[in-house]
C-alpha positions as CSV (number, residue, x, y, z in Angstrom):
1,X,0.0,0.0,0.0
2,X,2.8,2.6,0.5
3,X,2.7,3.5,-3.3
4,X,-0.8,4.3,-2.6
5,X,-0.9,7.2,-1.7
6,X,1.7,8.7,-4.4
7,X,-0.4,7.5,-7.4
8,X,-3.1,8.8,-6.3
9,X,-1.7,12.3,-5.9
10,X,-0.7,11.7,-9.4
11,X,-4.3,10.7,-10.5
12,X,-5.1,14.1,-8.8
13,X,-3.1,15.7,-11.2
14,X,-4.2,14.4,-14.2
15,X,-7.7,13.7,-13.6
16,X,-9.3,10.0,-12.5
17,X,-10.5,8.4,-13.7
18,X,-8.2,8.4,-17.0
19,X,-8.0,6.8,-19.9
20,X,-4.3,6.2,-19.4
21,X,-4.5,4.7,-16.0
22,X,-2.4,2.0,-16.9
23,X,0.6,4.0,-18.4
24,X,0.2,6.1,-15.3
25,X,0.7,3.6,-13.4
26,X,3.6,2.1,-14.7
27,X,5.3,5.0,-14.8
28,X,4.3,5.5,-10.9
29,X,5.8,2.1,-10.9
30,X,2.2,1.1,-9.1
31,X,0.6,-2.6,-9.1
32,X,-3.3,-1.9,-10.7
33,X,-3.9,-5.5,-9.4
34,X,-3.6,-4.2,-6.1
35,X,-5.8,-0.9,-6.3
36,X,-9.3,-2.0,-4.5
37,X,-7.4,-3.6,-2.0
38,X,-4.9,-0.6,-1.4
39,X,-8.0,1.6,-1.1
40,X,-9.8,-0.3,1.2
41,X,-7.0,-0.5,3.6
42,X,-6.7,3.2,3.5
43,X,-10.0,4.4,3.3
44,X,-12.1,1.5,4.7
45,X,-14.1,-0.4,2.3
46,X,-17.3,1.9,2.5
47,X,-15.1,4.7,1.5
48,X,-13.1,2.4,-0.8
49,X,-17.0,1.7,-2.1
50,X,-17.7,5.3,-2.1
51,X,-14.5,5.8,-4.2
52,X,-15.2,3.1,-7.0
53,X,-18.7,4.3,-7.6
54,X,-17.8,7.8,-8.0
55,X,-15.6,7.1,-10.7
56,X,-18.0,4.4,-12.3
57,X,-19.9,7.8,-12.7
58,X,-17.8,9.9,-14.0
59,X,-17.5,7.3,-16.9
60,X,-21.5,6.8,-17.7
61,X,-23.8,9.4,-19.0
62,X,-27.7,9.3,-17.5
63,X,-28.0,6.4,-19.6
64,X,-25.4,4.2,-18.6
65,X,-21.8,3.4,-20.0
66,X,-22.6,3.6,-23.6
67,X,-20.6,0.9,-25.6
68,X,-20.3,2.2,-29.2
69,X,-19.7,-0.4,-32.2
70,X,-16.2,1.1,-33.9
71,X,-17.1,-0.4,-37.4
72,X,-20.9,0.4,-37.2
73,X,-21.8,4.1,-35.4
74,X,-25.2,3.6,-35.3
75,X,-24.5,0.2,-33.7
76,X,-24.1,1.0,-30.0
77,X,-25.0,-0.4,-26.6
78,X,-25.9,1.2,-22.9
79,X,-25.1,-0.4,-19.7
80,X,-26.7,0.5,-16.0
81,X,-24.7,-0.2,-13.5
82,X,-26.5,-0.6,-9.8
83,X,-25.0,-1.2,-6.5
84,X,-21.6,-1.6,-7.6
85,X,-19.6,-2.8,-4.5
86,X,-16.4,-4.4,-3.7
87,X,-16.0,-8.6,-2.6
88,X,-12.8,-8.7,-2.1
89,X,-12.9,-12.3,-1.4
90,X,-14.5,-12.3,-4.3
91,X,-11.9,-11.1,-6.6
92,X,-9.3,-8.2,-5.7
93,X,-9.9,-6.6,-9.0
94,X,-13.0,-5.9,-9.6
95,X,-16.2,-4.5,-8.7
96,X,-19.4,-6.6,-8.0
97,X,-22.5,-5.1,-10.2
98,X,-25.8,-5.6,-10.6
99,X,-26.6,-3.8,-14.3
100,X,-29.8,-3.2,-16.8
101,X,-29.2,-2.8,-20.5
102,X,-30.0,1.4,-21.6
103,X,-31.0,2.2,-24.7
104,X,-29.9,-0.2,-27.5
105,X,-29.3,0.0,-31.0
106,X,-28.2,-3.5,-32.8
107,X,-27.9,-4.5,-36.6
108,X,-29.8,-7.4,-36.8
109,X,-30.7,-9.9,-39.7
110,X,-33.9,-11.8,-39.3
111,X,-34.5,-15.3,-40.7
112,X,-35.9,-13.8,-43.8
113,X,-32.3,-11.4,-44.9
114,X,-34.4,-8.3,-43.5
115,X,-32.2,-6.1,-41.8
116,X,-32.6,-3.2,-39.3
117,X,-31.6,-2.1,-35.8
118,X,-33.4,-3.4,-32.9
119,X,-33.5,-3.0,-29.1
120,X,-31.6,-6.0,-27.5
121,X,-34.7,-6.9,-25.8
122,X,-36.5,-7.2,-29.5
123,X,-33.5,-9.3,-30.8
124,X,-33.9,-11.4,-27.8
125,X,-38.0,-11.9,-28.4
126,X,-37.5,-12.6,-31.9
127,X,-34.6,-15.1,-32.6
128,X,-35.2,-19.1,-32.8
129,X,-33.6,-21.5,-30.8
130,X,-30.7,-21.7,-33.0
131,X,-29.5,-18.7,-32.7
132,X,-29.4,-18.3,-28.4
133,X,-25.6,-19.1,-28.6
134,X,-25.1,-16.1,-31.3
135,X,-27.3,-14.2,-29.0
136,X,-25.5,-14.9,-25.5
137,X,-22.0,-14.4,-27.1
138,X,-23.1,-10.8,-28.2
139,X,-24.4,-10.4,-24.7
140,X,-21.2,-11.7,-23.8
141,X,-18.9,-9.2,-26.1
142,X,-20.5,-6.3,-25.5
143,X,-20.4,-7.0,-21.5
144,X,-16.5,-7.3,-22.0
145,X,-16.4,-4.3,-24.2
146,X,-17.8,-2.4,-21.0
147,X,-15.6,-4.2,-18.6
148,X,-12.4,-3.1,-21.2
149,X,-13.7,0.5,-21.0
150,X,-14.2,0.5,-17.4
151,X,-10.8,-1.0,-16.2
152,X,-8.9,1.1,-18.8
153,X,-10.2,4.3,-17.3
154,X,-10.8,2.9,-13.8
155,X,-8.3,0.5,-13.0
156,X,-10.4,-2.1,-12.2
157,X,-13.3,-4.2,-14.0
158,X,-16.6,-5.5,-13.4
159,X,-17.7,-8.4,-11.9
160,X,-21.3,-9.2,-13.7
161,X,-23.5,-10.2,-10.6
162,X,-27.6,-10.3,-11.5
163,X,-29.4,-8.8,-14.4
164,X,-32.2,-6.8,-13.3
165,X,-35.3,-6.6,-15.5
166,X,-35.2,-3.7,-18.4
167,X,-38.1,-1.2,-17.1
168,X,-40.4,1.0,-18.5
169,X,-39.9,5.0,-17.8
């Protein structure tokens, strides 16, 4: 823990969370792996908590974390993260989250060649049984491409705990 408190008068500097956390941190010569845990035993985990979900935050709009397709820009994705919280016997490097998909926007080709851009709860409603593995692997990409965005401004990833239900405002 005693480079700790060093890199994170750095982070000060240049603004956290940052999407060169990881270049900061090597040139800090500071371990990411141990951030949550560093943080707890500095600030107690309910600040430690307090911290992580700050800069979870600072990274979403009011939509969520929006995940935006680099080959398709009207592809994109919006993740709600609730009650994120650290486990540390869990897993030292990441956060525990409960999450809702946003507002989604996905190319999708039915069984008939028609194309268009549906919600992921439309794709999910509308695809046979042949296609769930397709289906869960996007889930499944998209969740990662969060978790990538997440830990390379953040410093630490997400730990997928339940799914709530997508609801109605």
């Amino acid at each position: 823990m005693s480079d700790l408190v060093p890199f994170l008068k750095l982070l000060t500097k240049v603004g956290y969370p940052n999407p060169e956390i990881q270049t900061i941190a090597k040139m800090a010569d500071y371990n990411l792996e141990e951030f949550l845990p560093d943080l707890v035993e500095l600030l107690g985990e309910e600040k430690a908590d307090d911290f992580a979900e700050k800069a979870l935050k600072k990274i979403s709009t009011p939509q969520g974390i929006k995940i935006q397709d680099k080959e398709d820009p009207e592809q994109y994705a919006y993740i709600i993260l609730h009650n994120p919280r650290l486990d540390l016997e869990n897993d030292e490097t990441t956060l525990l989250c409960d999450w809702t998909w946003g507002d989604t926007n996905i190319f999708f080709r039915d069984d008939d060649g028609n194309e268009s851009y549906r919600t992921i709860e439309e794709i999910g409603e509308d695809i046979g049984m042949g296609d769930w593995a397709d289906f869960d692997t996007m889930i499944d990409d998209i969740r990662e491409d969060c978790n990538k965005l997440v830990y390379k401004n953040c410093g630490f990833g997400i730990w997928w705990d339940d799914q709530r239900p997508i609801t109605e405002e």
